[in-house]
C-alpha positions as CSV (number, residue, x, y, z in Angstrom):
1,X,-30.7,-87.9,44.1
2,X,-28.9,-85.0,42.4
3,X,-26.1,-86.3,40.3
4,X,-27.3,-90.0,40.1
5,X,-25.7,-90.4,43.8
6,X,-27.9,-91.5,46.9
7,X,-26.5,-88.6,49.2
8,X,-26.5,-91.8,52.1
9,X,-23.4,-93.8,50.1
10,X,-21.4,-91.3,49.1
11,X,-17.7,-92.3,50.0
12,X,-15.6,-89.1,49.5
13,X,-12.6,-91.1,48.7
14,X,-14.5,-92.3,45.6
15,X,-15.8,-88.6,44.4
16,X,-12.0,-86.8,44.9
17,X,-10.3,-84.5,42.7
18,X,-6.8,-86.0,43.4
19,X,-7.5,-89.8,43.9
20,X,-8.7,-92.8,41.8
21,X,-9.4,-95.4,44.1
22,X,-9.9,-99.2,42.5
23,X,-13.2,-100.2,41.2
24,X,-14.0,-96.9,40.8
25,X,-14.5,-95.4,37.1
26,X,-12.8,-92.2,37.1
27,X,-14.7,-89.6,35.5
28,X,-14.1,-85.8,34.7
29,X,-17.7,-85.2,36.2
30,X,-18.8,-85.8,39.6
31,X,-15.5,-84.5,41.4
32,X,-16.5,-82.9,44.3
33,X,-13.9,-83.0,47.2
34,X,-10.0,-82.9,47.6
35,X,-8.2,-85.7,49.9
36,X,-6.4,-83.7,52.7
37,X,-4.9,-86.8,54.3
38,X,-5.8,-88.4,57.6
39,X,-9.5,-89.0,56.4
40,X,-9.9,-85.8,56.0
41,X,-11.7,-84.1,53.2
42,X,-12.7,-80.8,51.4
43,X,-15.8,-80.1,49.4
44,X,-15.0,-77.8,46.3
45,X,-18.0,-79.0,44.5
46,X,-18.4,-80.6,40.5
47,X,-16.8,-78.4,37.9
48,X,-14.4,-76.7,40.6
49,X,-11.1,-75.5,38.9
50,X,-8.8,-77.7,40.9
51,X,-5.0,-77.7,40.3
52,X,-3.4,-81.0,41.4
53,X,-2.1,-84.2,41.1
54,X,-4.4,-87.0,41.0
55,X,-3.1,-90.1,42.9
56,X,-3.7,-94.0,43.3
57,X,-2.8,-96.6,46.4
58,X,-2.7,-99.5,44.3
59,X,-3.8,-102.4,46.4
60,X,-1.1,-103.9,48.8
61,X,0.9,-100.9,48.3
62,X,2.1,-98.3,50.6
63,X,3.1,-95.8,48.3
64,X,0.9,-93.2,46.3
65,X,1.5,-92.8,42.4
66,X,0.8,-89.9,41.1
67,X,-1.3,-91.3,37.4
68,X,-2.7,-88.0,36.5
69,X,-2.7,-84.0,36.7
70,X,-5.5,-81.3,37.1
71,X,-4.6,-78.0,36.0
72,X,-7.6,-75.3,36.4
73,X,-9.8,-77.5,36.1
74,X,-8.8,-79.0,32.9
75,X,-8.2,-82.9,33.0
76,X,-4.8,-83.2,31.6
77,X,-3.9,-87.1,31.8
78,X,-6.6,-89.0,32.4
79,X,-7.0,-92.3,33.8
């Protein structure tokens, strides 16, 4: 279980660069993919120097906000 994280339950929505899902305790480690849309997903891997947005769906919401920022890998808002 590398990372604390039993490879079997890993949700990818929960371990994105650019979204915070609820429940969920956002943390600068542990980042490893990037939310393409349409359940779609890319693994950069932990530590990678993303640039982005992050974004949260409150619940009962349609619309995104955007509640934090990346910039080479650098947290620069965080939640």
């Amino acid at each position: 279980m590398k990372y604390g994280i039993n490879p079997g339950s890993i949700i990818p929505s929960d371990y994105c660069y650019n979204r915070i899902n609820d429940g969920i305790e956002f943390r600068r480690d542990n980042r490893l993919f990037r939310y393409l849309g349409y359940n779609q997903y890319e693994y950069l891997g932990e530590g990678y120097p993303y640039s982005g947005y992050i974004y949260h769906k409150p619940v009962k919401s349609k619309k995104e906000v955007i509640v934090g920022e990346w910039i080479n890998g650098e947290l620069k808002y965080p939640q």
